[in-house]
C-alpha positions as CSV (number, residue, x, y, z in Angstrom):
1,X,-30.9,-15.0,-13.1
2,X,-31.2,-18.8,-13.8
3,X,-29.0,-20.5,-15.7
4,X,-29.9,-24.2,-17.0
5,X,-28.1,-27.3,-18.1
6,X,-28.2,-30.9,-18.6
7,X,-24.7,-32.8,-18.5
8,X,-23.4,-36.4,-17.7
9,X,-27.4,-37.5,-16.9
10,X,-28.3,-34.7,-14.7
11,X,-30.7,-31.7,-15.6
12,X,-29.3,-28.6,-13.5
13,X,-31.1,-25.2,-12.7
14,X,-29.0,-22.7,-11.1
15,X,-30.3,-19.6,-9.5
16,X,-27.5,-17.3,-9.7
17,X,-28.0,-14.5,-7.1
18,X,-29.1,-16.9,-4.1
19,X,-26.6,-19.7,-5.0
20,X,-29.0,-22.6,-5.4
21,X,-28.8,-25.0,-7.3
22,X,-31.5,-27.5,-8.1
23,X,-31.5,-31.3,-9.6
24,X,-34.9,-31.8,-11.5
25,X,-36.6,-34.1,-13.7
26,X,-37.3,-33.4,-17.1
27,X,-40.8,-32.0,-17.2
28,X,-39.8,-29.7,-13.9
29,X,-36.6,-28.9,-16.1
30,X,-39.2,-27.7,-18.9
31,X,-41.8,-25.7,-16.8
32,X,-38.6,-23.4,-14.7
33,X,-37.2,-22.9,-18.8
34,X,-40.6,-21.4,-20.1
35,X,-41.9,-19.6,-16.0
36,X,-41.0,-16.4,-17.0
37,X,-41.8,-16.2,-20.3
38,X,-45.4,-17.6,-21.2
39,X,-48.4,-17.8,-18.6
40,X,-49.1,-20.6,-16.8
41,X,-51.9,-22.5,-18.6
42,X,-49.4,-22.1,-21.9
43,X,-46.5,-23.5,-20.1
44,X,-48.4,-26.4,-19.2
45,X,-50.2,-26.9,-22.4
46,X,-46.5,-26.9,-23.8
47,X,-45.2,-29.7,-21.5
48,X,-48.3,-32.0,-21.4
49,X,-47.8,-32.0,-24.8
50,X,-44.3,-33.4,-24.4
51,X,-44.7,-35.5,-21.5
52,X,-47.9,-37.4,-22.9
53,X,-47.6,-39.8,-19.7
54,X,-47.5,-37.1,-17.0
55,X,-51.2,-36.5,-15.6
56,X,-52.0,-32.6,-15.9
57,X,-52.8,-32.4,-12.2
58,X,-49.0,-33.5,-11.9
59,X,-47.9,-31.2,-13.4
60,X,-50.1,-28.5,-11.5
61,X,-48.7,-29.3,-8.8
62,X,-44.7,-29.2,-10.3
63,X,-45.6,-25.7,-11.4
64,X,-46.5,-25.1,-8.0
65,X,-43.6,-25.7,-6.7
66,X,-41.5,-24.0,-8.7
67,X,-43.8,-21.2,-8.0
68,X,-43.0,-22.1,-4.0
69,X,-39.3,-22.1,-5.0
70,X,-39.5,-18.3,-6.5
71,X,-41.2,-17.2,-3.0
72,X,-38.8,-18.3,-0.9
73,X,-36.1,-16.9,-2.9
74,X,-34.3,-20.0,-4.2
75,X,-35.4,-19.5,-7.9
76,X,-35.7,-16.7,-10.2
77,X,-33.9,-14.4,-7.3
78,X,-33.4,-10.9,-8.5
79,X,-30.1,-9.4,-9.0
80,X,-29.6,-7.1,-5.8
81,X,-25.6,-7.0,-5.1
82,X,-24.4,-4.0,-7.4
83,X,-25.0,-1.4,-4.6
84,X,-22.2,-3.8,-2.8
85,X,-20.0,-3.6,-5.8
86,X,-17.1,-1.4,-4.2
87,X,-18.0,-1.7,-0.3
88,X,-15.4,-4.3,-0.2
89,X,-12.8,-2.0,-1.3
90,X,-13.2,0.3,0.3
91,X,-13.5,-1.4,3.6
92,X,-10.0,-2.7,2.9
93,X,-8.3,0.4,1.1
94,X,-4.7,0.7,2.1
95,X,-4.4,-2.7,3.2
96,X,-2.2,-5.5,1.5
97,X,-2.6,-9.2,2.6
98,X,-0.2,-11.0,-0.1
99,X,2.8,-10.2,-1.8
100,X,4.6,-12.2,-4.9
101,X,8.2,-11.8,-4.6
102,X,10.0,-12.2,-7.9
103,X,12.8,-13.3,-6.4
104,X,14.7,-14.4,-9.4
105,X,14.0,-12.2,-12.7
106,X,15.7,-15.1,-14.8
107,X,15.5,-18.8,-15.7
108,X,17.3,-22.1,-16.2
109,X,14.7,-23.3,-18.8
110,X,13.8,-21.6,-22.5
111,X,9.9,-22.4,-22.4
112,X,8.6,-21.1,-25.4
113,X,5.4,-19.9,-24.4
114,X,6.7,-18.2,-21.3
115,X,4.5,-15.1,-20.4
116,X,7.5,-13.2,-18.2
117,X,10.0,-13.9,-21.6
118,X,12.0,-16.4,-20.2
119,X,12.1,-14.7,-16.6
120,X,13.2,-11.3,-17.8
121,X,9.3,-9.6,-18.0
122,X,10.8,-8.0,-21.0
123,X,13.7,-6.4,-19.2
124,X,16.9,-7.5,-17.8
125,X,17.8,-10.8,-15.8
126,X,18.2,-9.9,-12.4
127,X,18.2,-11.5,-8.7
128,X,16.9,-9.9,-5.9
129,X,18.9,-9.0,-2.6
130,X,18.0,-9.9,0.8
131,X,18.0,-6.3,1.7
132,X,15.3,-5.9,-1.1
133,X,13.3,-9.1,0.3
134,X,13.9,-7.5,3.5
135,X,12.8,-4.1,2.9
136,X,9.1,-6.2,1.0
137,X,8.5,-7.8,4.1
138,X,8.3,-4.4,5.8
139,X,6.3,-3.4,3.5
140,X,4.1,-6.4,4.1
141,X,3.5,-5.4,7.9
142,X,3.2,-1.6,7.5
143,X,0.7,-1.8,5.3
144,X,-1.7,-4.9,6.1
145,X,-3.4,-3.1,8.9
146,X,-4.9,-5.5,11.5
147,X,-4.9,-8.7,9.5
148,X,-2.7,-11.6,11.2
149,X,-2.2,-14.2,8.4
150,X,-0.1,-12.6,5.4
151,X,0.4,-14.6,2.3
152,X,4.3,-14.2,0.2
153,X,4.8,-16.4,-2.8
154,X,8.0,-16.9,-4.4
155,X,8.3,-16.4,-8.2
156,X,10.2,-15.8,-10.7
157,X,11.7,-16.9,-13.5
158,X,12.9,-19.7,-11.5
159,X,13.0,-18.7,-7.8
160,X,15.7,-21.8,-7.0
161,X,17.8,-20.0,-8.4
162,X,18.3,-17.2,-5.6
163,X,17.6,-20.0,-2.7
164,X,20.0,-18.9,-0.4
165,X,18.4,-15.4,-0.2
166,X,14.5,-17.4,0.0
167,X,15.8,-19.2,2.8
168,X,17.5,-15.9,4.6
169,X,14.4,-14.2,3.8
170,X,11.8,-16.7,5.7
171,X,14.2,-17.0,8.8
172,X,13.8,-12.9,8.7
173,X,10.2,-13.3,8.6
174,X,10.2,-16.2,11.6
175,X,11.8,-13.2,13.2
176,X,9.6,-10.2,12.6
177,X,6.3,-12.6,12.7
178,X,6.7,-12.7,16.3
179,X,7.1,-9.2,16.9
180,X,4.2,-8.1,15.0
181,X,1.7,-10.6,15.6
182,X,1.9,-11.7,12.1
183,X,1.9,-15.6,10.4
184,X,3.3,-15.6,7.3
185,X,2.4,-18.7,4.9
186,X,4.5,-19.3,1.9
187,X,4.1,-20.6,-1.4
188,X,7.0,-21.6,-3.9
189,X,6.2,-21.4,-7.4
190,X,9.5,-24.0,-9.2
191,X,10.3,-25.8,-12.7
192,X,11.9,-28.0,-10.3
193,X,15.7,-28.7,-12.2
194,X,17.3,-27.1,-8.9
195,X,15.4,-29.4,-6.5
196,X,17.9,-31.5,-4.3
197,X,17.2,-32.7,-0.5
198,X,18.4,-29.5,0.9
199,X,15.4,-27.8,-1.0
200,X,13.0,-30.5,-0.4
201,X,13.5,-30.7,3.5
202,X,13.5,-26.7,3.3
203,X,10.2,-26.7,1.4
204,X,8.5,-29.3,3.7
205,X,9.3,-27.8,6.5
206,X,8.2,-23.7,5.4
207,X,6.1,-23.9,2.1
208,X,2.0,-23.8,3.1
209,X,2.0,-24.6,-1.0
210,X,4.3,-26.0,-3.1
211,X,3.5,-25.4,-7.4
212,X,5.5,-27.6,-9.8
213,X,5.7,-26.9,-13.0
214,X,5.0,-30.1,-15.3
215,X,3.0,-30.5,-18.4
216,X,2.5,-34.1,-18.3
217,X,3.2,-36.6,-21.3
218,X,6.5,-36.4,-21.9
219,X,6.6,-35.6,-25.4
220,X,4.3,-32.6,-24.6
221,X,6.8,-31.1,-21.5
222,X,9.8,-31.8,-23.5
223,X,8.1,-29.3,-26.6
224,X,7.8,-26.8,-24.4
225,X,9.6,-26.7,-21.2
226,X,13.4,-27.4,-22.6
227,X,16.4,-25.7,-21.6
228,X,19.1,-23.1,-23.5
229,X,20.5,-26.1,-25.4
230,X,17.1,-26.9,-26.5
231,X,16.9,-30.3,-24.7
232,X,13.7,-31.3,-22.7
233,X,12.9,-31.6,-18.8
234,X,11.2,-34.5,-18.2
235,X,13.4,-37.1,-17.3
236,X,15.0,-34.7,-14.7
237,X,12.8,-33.0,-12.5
238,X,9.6,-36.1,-12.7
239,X,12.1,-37.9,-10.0
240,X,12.9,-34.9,-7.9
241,X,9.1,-34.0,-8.3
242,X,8.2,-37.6,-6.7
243,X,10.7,-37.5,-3.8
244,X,9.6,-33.6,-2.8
245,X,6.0,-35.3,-3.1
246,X,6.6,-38.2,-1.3
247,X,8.3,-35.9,1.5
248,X,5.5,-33.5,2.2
249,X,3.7,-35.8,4.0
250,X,0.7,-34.7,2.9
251,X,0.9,-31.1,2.8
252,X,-0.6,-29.2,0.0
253,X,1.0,-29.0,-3.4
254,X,-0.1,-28.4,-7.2
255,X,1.3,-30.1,-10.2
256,X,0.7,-27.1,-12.5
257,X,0.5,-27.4,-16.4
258,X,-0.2,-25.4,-19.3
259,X,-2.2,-27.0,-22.4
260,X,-1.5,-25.0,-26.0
261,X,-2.6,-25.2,-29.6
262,X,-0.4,-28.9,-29.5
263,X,-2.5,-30.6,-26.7
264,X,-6.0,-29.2,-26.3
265,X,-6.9,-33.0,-25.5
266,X,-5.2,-32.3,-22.8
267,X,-7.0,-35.1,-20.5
268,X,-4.3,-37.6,-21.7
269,X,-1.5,-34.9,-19.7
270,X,-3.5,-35.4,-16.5
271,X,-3.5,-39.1,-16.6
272,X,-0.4,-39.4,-17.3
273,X,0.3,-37.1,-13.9
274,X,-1.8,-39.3,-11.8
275,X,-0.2,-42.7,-12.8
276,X,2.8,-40.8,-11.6
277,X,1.3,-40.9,-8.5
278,X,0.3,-36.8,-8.0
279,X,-3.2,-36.3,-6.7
280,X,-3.1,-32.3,-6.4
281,X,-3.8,-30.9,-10.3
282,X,-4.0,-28.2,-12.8
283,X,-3.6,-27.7,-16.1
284,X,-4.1,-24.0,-17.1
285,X,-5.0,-22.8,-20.9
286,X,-2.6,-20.9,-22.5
287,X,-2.6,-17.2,-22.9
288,X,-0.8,-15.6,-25.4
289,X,-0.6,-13.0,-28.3
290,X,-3.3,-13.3,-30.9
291,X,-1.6,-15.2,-34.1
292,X,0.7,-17.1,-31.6
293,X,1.1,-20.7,-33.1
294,X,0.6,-22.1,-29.4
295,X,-2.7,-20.1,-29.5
296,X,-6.0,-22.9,-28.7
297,X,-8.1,-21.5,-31.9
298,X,-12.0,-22.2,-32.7
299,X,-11.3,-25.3,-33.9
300,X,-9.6,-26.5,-30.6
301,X,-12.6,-25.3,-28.2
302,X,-14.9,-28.5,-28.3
303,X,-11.7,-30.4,-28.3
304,X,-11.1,-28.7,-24.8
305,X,-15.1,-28.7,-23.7
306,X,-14.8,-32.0,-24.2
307,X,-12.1,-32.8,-22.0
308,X,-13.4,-30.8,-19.1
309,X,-16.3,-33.5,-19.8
310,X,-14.3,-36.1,-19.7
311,X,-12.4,-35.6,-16.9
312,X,-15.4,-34.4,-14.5
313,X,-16.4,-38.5,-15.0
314,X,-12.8,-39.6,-14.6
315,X,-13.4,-37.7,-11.5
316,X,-16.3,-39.5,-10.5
317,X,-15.5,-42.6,-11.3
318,X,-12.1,-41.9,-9.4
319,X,-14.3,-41.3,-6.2
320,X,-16.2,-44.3,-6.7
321,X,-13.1,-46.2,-6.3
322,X,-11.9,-44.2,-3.8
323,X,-9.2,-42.7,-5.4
324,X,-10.0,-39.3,-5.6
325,X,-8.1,-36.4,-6.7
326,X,-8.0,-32.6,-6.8
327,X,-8.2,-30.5,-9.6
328,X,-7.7,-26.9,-9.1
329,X,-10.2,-25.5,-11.2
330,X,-13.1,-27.8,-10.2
331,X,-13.0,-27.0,-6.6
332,X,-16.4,-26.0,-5.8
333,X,-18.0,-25.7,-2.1
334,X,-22.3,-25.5,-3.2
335,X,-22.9,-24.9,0.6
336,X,-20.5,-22.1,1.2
337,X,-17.5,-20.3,-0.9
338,X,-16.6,-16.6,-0.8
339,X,-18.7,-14.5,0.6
340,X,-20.8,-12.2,-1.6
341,X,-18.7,-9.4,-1.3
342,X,-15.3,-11.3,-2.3
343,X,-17.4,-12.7,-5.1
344,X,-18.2,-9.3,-6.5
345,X,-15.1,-7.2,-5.9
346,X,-12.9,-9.8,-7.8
347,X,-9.4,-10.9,-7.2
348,X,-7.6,-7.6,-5.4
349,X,-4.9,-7.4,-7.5
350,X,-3.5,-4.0,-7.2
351,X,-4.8,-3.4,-3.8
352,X,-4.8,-6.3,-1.2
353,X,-2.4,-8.6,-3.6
354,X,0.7,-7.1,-5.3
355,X,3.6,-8.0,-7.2
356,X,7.8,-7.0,-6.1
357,X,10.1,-7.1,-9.1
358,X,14.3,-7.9,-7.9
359,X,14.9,-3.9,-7.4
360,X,11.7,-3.4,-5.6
361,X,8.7,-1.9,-7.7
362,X,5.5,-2.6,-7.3
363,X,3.0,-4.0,-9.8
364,X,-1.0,-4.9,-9.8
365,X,0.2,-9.0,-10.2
366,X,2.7,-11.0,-11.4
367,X,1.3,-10.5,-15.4
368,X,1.3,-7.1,-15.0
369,X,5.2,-6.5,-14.2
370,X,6.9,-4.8,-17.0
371,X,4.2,-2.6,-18.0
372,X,5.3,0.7,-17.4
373,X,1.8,2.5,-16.8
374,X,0.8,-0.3,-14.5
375,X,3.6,0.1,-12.0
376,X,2.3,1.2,-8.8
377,X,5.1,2.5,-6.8
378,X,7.9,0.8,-5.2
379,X,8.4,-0.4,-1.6
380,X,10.2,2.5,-0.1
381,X,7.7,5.1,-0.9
382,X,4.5,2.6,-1.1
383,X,1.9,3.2,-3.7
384,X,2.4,6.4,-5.8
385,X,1.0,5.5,-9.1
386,X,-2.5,5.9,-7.2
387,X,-4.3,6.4,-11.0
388,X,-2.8,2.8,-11.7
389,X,-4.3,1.4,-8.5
390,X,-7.8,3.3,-8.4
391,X,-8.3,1.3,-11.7
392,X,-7.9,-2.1,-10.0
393,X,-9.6,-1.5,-6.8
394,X,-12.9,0.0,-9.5
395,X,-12.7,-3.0,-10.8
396,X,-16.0,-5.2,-10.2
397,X,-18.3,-7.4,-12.2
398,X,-20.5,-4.8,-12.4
399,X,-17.6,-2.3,-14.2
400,X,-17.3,-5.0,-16.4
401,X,-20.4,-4.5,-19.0
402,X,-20.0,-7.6,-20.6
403,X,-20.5,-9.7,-17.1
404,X,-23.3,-8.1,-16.1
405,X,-25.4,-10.6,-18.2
406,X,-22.8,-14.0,-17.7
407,X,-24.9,-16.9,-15.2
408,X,-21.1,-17.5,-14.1
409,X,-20.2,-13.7,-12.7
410,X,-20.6,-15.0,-9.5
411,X,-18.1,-17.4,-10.0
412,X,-14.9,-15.9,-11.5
413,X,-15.8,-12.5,-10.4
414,X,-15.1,-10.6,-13.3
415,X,-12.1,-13.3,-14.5
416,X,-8.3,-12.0,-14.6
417,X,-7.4,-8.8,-15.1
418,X,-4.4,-9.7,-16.6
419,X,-5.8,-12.1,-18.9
420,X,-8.3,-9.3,-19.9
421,X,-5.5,-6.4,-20.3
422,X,-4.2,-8.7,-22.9
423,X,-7.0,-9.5,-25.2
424,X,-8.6,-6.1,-25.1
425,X,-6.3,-3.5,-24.2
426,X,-8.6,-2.8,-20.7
427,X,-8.2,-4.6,-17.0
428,X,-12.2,-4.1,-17.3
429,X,-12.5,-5.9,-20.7
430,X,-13.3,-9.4,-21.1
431,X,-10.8,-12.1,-22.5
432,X,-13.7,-14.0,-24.1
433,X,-12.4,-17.3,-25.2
434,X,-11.1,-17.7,-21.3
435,X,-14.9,-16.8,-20.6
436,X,-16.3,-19.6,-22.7
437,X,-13.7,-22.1,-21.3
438,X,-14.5,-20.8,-17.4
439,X,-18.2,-21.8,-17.8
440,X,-18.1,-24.6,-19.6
441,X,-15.8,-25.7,-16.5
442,X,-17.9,-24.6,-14.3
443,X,-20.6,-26.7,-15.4
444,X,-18.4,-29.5,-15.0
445,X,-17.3,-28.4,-11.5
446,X,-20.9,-28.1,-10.1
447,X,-21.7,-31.6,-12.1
448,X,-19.6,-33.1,-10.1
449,X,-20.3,-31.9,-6.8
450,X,-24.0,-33.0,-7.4
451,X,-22.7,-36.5,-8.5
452,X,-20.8,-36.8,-5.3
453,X,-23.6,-34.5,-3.1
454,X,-26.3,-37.2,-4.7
455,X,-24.6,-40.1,-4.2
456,X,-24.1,-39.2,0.1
């Protein structure tokens, strides 16, 4: 499978199934789009009679090199990996690497286009115990077989808002690490209204990954992301966000925001996050209920392409100054990445990756809790619902009919289950406007990495 583009002055071929990715002039752009599909001497009658300046014998000898490139596999290689599809999977059946505590099943802010309802997840507001993070933990060990490193985020709602049991709960893991041979690495997901110096010097010190919630311009965050009295954020957690920042020393961190129906140029949000001085970004599309006025509609979708555009030269030109920064969805390694396998077999939710509500059920993912049919089990007896889970670990981007065809499979293998549950009613459906808006970035992404790759 090849998939072709031109974007920001660059004509790009990629060849799907062998990763490569080719930077070609415009006649060689020409002959790779018609290879397959007319015989040679037609294909070359077609572009000499574009490229009235290119001698024929040029062009010979272009073709054969594209022909040279098919050979050796790095061009027109054929689709082999679907035998691999649930290999993966099945290696790793019965063993859990991560686990997303939701800590704190209720929230300090009234952020209208919440997915978990405010913190609830459509139930009751709840905190949960330390003998319930406890008990998680265990689960953690028991069941993640001979792996070492073992991933726990902390989520909510707003987790700061149970701190005292976070920070009981890491010095219980310190504890049982040891004993186990286990490294736990934490991530704290937080709106950030409950960040003081205790919280910062605790985050610093445990967090692998810190995630702040803030939407960028002000006037933007403070639609959104207000509290019960209806009053915005902004003012109060930008200065708290700085001084955690400015603490970590360098440590990773993600100012995470969510664009809508209001702010698909949404651009203007990141700028305003890097002349606060944050470097580590992401602002995420909303997902929500068809009809929803916060919804980003037809009419908002070049709006959005053209922002991924936009932002893939602010990128550049940031690295031409030497001011680069990260954003999450355009990291991109064109020498490496997952392996084939991990490509393939898709995110793990419901098998490696799981979600723990306050009381201690278990669910496929943090989207997924509250959805009665999707809970797996709880953490006393394990996995029970093992319907539920067979579903997930099936999942593949070869269950998935309508990725079977997609250039960017390879990429998002098979996108969010969630996100797909959502929009069709199936975790092997497709949520197709995310689709459109994942290739378009990835476009963008690879762009980019060719600007940079080019330029060393």
């Amino acid at each position: 499978m090849v998939h072709q583009y031109k974007l920001n002055g660059y004509n790009i071929v990629l060849d799907i199934c062998s990763g490569g990715v080719h930077v070609v002039d415009d006649a060689t752009y020409d002959i790779i789009e018609l290879f397959e599909k007319q015989p040679k001497e037609e294909v070359i009658d077609a572009v000499a009679a574009k490229y009235k300046d290119i001698p024929r014998d040029e062009l010979y000898e272009c073709y054969g090199q594209v022909e040279g490139l098919k050979k050796s596999g790095s061009l027109f290689t054929p689709d082999t990996f679907e035998p691999m599809a649930d290999r993966l999977k099945a290696k790793t059946a019965g063993v859990v690497k991560a686990l997303c505590l939701h800590v704190a099943h209720t929230c300090n802010l009234n952020c209208s286009y919440c997915f978990a309802s405010q913190g609830k997840y459509h139930g009751e507001r709840a905190v949960m115990s330390l003998e319930v993070g406890k008990r998680a933990l265990d689960f953690l060990v028991e069941n993640s077989g001979s792996r070492r490193n073992l991933e726990v985020d902390f989520f909510g709602g707003e987790p700061l808002m149970n701190f005292q049991m976070i920070k009981d709960l890491v010095a219980y893991a310190r504890e049982i690490e040891k004993k186990h041979n286990k490294n736990f690495r934490f991530t704290l997901t937080t709106n950030g209204i409950l960040i003081d110096d205790d919280v910062i010097d605790f985050a610093n010190r445990e967090m692998s990954n810190v995630v702040l919630s803030l939407d960028g311009r002000k006037e933007i965050h403070d639609r959104y992301r207000v509290d019960y009295a209806g009053k915005g954020s902004w003012d109060r957690i930008v200065p708290k966000f700085k001084a955690l920042v400015d603490a970590r020393g360098g440590k990773n961190y993600y100012m995470r925001g969510t664009f809508t129906h209001a702010n698909p140029d949404f651009l203007e949000d990141i700028k305003v996050m890097l002349d606060l001085g944050f470097n580590e970004l992401s602002m995420e599309p909303v997902v929500c209920a068809k009809g929803d006025k916060e919804e980003l509609t037809e009419e908002d979708f070049p709006i959005v392409c053209k922002q991924y555009e936009d932002l893939a030269d602010l990128m550049l030109k940031k690295h031409k100054e030497k001011k680069d920064f990260t954003f999450y969805h355009y990291m991109i390694d064109l020498k490496g990445g997952p392996c084939i396998y991990k490509r393939i077999s898709g995110c793990g939710s419901g098998t490696e990756y799981m979600a723990v509500t306050p009381w201690g059920d278990l669910y496929p993912c943090h989207q997924f809790v509250g959805e009665e049919k999707y809970r797996l089990g709880d953490i006393y007896k394990g996995v029970t619902n093992k319907a539920a889970q067979e579903e997930f670990a099936s999942c593949n981007v070869y269950a998935r009919p309508d990725c079977r065809d997609c250039w960017a499979k390879l990429y998002c293998s098979g996108g969010c289950a969630a996100n797909a549950y959502h929009a069709t009613g199936s975790v092997k459906g497709i949520y197709e406007y995310g689709c459109r808006l994942f290739r378009k970035r990835m476009e963008c992404a690879i762009m980019v990495a060719v600007a940079k790759a080019l330029e060393e």
